[in-house]
Structures are given as structure tokens and as C-alpha cells.
Backbone bond lengths (Angstrom), bond angles and torsions (degrees), N, CA, C in turn:
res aa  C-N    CA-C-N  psi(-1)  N-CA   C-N-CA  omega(-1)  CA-C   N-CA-C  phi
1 X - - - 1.474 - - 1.535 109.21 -
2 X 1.452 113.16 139.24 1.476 116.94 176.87 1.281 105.45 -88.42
3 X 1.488 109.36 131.79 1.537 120.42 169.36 1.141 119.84 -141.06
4 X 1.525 120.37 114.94 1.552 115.65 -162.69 1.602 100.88 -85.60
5 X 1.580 106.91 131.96 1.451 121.79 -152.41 1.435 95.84 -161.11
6 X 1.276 113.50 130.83 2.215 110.87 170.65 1.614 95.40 -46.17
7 X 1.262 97.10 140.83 1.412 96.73 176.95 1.515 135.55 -87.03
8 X 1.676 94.73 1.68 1.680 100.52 152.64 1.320 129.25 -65.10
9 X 1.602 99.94 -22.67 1.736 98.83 -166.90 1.513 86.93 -100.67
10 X 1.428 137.16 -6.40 1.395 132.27 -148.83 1.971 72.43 -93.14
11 X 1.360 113.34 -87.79 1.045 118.51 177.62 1.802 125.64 1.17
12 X 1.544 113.02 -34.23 1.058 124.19 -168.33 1.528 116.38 -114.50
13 X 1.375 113.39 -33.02 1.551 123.46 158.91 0.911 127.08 -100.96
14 X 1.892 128.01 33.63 1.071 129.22 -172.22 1.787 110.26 -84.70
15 X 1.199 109.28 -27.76 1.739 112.82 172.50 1.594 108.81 -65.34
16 X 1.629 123.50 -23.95 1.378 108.61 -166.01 1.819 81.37 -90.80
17 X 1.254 159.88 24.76 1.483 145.22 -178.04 1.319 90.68 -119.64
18 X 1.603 134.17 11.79 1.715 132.52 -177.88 1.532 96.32 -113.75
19 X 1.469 130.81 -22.06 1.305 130.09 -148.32 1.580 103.56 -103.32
20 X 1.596 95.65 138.10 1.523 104.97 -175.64 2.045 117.14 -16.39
21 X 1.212 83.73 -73.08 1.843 105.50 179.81 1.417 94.58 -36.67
22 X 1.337 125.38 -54.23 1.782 110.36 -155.19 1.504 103.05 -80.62
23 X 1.252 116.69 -24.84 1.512 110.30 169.83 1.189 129.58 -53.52
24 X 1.521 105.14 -54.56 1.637 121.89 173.57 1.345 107.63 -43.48
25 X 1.260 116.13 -49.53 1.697 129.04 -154.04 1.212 92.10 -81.03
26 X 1.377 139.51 -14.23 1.565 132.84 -155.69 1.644 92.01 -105.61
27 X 1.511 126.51 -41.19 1.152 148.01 175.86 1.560 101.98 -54.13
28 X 1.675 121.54 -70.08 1.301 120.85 -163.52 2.107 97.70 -77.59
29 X 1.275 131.29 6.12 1.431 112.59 -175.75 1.396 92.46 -115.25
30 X 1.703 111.37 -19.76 1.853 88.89 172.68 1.673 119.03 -90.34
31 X 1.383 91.25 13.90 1.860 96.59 -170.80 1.383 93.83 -104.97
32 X 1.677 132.41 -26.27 1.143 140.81 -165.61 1.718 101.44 -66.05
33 X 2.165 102.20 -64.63 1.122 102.87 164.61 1.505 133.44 -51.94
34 X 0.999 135.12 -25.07 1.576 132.64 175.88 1.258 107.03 -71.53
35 X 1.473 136.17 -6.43 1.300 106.93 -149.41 1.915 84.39 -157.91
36 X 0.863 120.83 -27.68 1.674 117.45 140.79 1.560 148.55 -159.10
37 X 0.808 122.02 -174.65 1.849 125.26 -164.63 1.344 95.43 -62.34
38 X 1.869 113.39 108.55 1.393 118.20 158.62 1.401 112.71 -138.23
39 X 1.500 103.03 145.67 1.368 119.93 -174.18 1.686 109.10 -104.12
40 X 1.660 112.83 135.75 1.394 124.49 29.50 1.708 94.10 -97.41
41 X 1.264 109.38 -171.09 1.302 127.34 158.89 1.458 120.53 -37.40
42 X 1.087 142.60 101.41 1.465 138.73 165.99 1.413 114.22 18.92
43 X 1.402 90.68 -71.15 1.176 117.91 -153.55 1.602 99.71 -71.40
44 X 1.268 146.78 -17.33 1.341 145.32 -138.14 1.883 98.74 -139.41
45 X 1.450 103.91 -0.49 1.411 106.60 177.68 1.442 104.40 -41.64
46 X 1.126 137.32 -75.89 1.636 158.64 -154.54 1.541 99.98 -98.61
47 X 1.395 104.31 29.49 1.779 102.06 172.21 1.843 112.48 -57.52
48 X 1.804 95.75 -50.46 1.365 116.25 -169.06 1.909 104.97 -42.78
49 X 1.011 118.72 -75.05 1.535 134.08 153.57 1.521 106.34 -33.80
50 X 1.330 144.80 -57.28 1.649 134.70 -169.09 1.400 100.47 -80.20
51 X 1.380 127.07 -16.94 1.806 116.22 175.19 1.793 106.09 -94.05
52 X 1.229 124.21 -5.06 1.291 122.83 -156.24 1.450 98.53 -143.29
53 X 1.646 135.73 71.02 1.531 119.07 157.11 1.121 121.21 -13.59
54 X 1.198 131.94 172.02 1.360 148.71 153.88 1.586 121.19 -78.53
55 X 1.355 120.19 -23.01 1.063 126.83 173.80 1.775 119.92 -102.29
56 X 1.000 109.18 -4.49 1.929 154.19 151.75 1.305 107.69 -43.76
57 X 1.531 104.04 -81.02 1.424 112.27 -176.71 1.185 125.17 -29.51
58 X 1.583 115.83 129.52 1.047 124.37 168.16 2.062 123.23 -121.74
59 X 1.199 114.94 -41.39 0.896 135.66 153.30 1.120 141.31 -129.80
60 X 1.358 133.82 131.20 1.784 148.38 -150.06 1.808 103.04 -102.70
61 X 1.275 106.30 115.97 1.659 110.29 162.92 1.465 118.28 -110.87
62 X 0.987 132.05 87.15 1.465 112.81 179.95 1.413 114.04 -105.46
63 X 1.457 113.87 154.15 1.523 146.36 -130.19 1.740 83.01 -152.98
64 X 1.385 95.65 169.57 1.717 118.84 -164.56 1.455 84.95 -118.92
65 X 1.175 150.57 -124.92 1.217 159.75 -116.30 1.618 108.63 -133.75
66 X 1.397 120.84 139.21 1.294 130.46 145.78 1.170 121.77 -26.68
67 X 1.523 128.80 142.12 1.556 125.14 -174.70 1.430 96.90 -88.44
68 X 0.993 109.68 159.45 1.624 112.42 -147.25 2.406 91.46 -123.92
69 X 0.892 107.48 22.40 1.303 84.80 178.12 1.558 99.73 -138.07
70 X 1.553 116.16 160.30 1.493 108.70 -149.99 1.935 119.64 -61.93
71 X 1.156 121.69 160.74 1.451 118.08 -152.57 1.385 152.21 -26.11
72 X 1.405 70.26 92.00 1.513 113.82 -172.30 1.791 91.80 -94.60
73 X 1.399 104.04 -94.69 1.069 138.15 -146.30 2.027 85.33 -62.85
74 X 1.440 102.03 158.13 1.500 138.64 176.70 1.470 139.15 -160.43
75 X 1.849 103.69 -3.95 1.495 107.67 164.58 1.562 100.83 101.16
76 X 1.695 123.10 -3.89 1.149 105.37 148.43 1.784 119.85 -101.83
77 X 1.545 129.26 157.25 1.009 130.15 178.75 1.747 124.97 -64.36
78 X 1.086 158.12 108.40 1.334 154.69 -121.43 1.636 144.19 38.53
79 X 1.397 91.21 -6.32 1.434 132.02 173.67 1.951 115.86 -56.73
80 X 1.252 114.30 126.47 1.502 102.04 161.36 1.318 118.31 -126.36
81 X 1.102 139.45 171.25 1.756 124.04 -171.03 2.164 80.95 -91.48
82 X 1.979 75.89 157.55 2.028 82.34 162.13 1.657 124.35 -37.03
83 X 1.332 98.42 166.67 1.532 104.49 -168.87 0.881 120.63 35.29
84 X 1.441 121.61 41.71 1.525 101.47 162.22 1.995 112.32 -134.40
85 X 0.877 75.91 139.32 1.897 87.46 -168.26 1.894 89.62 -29.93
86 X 2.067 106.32 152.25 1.484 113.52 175.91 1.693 98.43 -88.89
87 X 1.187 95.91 127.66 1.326 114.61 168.64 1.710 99.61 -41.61
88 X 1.799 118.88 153.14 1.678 98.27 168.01 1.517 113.60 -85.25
89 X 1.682 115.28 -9.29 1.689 85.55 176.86 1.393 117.36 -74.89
90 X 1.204 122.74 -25.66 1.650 153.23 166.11 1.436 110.90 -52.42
91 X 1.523 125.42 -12.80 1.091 145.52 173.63 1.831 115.47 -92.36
92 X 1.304 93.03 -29.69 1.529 108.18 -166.47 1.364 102.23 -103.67
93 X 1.471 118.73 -30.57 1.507 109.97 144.66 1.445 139.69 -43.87
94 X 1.462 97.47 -38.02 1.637 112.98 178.50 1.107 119.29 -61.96
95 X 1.700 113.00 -49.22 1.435 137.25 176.49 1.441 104.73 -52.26
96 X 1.311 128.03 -47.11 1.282 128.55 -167.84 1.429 101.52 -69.96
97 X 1.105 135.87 -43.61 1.490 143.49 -165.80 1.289 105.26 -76.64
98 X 1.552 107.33 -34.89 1.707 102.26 -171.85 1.593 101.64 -92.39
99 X 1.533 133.80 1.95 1.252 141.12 -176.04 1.352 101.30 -96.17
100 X 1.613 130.57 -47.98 0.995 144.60 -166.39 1.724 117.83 -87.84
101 X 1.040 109.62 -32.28 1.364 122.03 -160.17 1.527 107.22 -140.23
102 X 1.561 109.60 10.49 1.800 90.58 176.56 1.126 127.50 66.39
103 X 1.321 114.23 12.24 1.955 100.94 -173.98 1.673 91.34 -110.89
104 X 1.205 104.13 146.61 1.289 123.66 177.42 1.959 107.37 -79.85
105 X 1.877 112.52 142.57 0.584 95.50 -161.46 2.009 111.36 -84.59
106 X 1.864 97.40 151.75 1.845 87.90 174.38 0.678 121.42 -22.50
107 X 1.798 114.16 -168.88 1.628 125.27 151.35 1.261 85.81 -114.56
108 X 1.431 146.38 0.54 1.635 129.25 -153.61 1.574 116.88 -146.73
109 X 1.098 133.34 111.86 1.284 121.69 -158.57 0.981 122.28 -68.09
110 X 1.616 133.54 -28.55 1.702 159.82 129.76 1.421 82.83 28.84
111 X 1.289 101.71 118.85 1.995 111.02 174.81 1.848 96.55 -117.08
112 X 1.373 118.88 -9.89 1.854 124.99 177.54 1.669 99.33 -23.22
113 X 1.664 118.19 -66.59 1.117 129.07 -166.73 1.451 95.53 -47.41
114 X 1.360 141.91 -65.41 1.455 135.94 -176.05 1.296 122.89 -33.48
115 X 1.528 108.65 -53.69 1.176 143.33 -158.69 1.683 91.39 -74.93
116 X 1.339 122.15 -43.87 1.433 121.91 -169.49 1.703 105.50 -78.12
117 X 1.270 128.77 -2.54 1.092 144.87 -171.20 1.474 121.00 -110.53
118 X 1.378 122.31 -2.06 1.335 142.09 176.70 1.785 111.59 104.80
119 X 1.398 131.66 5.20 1.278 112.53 175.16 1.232 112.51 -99.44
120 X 1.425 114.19 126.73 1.690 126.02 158.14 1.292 124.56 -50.80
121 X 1.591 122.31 110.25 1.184 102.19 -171.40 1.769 78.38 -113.04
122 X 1.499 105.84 122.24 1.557 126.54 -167.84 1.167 93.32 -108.26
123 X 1.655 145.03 97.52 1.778 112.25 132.62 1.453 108.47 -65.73
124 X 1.438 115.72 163.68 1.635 147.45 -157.41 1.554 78.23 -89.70
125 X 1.398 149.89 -66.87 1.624 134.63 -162.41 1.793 98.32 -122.92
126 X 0.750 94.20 135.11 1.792 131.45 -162.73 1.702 108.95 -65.49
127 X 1.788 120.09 -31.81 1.258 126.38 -146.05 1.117 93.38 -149.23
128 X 1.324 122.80 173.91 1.577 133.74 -149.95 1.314 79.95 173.49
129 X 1.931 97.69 147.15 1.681 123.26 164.00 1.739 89.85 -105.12
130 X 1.426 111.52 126.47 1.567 106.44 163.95 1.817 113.80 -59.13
131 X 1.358 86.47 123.44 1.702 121.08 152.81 1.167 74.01 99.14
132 X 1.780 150.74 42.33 1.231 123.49 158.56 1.593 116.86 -142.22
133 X 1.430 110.21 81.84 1.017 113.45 171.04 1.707 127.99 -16.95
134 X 1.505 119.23 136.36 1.271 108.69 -168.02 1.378 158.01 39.39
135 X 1.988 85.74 7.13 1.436 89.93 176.93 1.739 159.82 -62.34
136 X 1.812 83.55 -5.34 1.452 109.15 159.26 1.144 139.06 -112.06
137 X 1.555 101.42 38.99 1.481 113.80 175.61 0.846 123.02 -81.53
138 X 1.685 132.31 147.53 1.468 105.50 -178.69 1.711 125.38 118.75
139 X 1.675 97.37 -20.61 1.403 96.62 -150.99 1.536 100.46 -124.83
140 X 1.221 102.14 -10.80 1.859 88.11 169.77 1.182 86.39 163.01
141 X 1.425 143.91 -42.67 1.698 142.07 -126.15 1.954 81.54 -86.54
142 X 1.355 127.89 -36.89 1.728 109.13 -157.43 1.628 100.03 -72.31
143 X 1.812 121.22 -7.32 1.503 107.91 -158.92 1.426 79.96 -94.64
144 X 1.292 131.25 -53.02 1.182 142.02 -178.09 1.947 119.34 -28.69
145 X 1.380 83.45 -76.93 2.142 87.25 164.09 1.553 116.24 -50.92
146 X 1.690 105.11 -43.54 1.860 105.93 178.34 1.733 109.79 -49.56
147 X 1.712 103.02 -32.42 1.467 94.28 -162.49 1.832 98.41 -84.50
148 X 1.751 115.95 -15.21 1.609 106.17 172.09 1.047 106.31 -62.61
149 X 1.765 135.46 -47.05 1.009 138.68 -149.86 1.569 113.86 -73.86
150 X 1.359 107.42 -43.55 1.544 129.88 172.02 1.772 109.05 -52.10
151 X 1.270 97.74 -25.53 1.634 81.46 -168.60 1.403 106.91 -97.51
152 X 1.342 109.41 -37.85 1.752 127.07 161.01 1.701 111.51 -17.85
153 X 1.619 90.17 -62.45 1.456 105.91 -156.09 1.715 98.51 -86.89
154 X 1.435 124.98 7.29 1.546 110.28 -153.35 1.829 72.64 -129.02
155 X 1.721 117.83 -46.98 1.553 89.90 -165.12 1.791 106.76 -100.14
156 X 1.412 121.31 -10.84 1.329 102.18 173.09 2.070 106.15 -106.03
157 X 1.795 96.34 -170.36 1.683 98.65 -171.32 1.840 87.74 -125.28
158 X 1.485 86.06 171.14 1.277 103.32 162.24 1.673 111.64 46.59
159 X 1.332 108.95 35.46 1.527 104.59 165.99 1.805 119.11 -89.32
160 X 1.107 112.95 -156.37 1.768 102.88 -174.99 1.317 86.73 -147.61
161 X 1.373 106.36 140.92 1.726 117.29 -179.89 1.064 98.16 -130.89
162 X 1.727 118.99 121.45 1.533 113.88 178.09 1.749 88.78 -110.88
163 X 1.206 103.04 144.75 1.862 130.22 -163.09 1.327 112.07 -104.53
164 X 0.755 146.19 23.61 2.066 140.18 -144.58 1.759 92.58 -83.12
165 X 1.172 90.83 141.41 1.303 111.90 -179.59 1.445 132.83 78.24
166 X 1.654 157.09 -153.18 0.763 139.30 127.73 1.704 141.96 -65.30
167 X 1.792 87.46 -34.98 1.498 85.91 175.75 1.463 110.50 -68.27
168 X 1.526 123.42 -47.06 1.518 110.21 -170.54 1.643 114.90 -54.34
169 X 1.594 102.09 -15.45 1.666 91.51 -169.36 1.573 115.28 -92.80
170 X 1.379 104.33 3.63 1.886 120.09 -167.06 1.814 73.43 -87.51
171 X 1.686 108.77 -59.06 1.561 100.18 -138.44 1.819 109.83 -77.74
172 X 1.633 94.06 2.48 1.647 101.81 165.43 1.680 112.95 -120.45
173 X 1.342 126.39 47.91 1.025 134.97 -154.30 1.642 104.91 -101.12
174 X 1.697 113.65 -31.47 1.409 121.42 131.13 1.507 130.96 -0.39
175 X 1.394 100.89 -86.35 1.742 126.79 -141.11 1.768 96.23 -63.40
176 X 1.342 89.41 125.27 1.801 116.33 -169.19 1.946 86.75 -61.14
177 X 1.230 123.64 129.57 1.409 132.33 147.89 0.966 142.46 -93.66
178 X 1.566 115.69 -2.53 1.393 123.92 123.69 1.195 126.39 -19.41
179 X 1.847 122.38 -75.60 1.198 134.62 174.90 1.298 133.00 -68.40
180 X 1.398 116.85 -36.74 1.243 117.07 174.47 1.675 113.96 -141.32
181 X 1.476 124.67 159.07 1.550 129.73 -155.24 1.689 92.40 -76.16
182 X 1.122 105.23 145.29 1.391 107.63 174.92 1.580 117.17 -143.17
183 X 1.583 120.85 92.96 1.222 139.27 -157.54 1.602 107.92 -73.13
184 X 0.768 146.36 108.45 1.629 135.76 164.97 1.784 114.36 -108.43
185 X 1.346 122.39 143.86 1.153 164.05 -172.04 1.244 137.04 -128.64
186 X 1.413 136.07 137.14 1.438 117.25 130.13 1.208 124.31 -33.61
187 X 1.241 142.69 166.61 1.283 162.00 124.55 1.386 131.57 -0.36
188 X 1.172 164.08 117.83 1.855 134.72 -170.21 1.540 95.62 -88.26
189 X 1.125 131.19 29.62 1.299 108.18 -179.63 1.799 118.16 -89.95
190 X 1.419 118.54 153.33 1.334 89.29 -172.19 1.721 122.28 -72.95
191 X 1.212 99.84 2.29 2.204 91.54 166.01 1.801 106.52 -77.35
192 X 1.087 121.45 -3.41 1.413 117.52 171.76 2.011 113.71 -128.58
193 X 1.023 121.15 -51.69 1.163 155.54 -159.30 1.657 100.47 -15.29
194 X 1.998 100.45 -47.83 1.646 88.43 173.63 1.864 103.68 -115.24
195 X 1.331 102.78 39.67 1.515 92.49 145.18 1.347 114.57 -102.38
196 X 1.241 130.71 42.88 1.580 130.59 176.01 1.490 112.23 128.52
197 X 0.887 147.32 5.25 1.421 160.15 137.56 1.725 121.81 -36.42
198 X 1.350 83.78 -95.71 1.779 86.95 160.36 1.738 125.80 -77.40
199 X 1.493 107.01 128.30 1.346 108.10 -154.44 1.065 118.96 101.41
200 X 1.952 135.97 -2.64 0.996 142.83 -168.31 2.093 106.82 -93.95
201 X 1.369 102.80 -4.90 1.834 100.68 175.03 1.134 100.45 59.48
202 X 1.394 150.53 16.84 1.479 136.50 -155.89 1.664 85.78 -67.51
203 X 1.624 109.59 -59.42 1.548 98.89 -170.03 1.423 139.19 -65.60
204 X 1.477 108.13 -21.45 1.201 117.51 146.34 1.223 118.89 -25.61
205 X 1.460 93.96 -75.88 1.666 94.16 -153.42 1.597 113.95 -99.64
206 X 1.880 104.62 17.12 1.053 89.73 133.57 1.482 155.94 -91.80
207 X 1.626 102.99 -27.93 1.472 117.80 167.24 1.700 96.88 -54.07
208 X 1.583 131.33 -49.96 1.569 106.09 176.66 1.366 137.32 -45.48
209 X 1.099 110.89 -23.19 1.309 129.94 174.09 1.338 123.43 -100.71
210 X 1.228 137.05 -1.03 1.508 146.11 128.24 1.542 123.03 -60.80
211 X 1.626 107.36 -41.47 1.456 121.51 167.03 1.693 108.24 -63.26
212 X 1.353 116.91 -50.69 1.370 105.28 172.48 1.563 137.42 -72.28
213 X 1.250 96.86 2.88 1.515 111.45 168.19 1.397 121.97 -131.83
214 X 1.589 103.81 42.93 1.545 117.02 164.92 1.512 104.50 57.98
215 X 1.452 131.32 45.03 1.208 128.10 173.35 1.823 100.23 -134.96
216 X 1.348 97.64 151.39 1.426 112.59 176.88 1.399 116.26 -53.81
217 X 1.376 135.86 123.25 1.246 143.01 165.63 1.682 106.10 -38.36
218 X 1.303 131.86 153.56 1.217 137.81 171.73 1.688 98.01 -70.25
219 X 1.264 138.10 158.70 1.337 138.19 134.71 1.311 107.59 -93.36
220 X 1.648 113.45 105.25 1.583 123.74 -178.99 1.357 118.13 -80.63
């Protein structure tokens, strides 16, 4: 099956686009699009992967689902395209960075610049029905990201996995910590955000741990 994908990550997940599950899922998201309003853009499904090689990567964020209401969403995880109002967990990210690290917060929620810098911004399912939270859960996209994540964590070292919430920390519950830093959190959303969120150093101590292994600090 053809699937337009960077071809570092294509190269490496090309057996999961032959397997029962990815067919189905390829079947039910092009029938989804024909027939109603889903975010991101077609075209921007596999943004997360086309802004971030595989050999790129530096640090892993994963997120649950695309924001589901109209342009918002672009295929990175907490991410919104320009002009468009910051989401508040995306807000509580900011706060943390500008608490931790002094940076004042954007005007733009656009996470590309991150993403162009080695972090994966992964949600676990790829597609969204507008105004409906989670509505494509379920259907293939969580085995699919497990198998990016699996290979991340199995063929390179010394990457950084930030965990927020419960679901991100089940669906990286895997990743050897031996080999690579593995940050866990609450959630940034504001029903959790200052029970352990903000104040959590994630970025700190992740640029320390890029710095200690001869890799470029993130610019957060």
C-alpha cells in the first residue's frame, strides 16, 4: 500500500502499511474524509513524522487526539496553526517554559519550530471528526503510533520521552530507562496542570540531558 510518509520513517514502518489493521484504518479514514469534516487536513495526517526524520529525533511528546474543532489542528500534537487562539493546555505549556526557563510567553501556538529541531510531537490517533472528541479511537491509529514509538525507543539511544498524563504514560509504558530519559507528569491541562504539571522541570531537564550527551539543547 502507498502511503505518503518522510521516507525515513516510511523506510521503517513500511511492514505496518501491509498489515490487516492498516488497511482497514486506511479504508475507514478515506471513507470518513469523503463523507465528512475531519481534521487535520489530508494532507497533514503524517505531518508529525514529515517535520521530524527518524534519525532527527530528539525528543518524543505524545498527545491523544487531534483537536477536533475547525483550524486548529495540523498533525502536530499540542500544536495549532497561526492565528489561532492557544489552546489552555498549550497555555500551561508556555507557563511552564516561561517559569522554568525565562522565555516569555508566544503570541502563536505553531509548535513546527520544535518539531524542526528534533521533537516529535506524536498524538496516539492521527484524525478527528470535527466537534467530536475522540472519535477515531479505536480503529487502528494507537497500534500504528505504538509501532513509531517501539522502533524509536528499540533502534535509537538517549532520546527524551516526555509522558503527561496517564494515557501518554500507559502508551509509553515500554520505553527502556536505562537508554533513554523518560519524563512523567500530570497532564498540562487546566483540571490537572497545577497538581504537578507546572513546576514539573520537564524542560529543564530535558535540554540537560541532551547537553549531557553532546546534543543541542531544544530552543523552547
Amino acid at each position: 500500500m502507498e502511503v505518503k510518509i518522510e521516507k525515513s520513517w516510511k523506510q521503517r514502518l513500511s511492514p505496518e502499511f501491509e498489515k490487516p489493521y492498516f488497511i482497514a484504518l486506511t479504508e475507514f479514514v478515506r471513507a470518513e474524509y469523503r463523507t465528512k469534516q475531519i481534521f487535520p487536513p489530508a494532507k497533514l495526517i503524517f505531518n508529525a513524522f514529515d517535520s521530524c526524520p527518524f534519525d532527527k529525533v530528539e525528543v518524543v511528546i505524545i498527545g491523544q487526539d487531534p483537536y477536533h474543532e475547525p483550524g486548529q489542528a495540523h498533525g502536530l500534537c499540542f500544536s495549532v496553526n497561526d492565528e489561532i487562539d492557544i489552546p489552555p493546555s498549550l497555555v500551561n505549556i508556555f507557563k511552564e517554559i516561561e517559569r522554568s526557563l525565562g522565555k516569555p510567553i508566544p503570541a502563536s501556538g505553531n509548535l513546527t519550530r520544535w518539531a524542526q529541531q528534533g521533537v516529535l510531537l506524536l498524538n496516539a490517533t492521527l484524525t478527528v471528526q470535527n466537534h467530536r472528541a475522540g472519535s477515531h479511537q479505536g480503529k487502528g491509529w494507537e497500534t500504528f503510533t505504538d509501532a513509531a514509538i517501539r522502533t524509536l525507543a528499540a533502534e535509537r539511544e538517549n532520546l527524551v520521552f516526555l509522558l503527561w498524563g496517564n494515557y501518554a504514560q500507559q502508551k509509553g509504558a515500554f520505553i527502556d530507562s536505562s537508554k533513554h530519559l523518560v519524563l512523567k507528569s500530570v497532564h498540562p491541562s487546566p483540571l490537572s496542570a497545577y497538581r504537578g504539571f507546572i513546576g514539573n522541570n520537564h524542560f529543564v531537564q530535558a535540554n540537560n540531558y541532551l547537553k549531557e550527551h553532546g546534543k543541542k539543547e531544544i530552543e523552547w
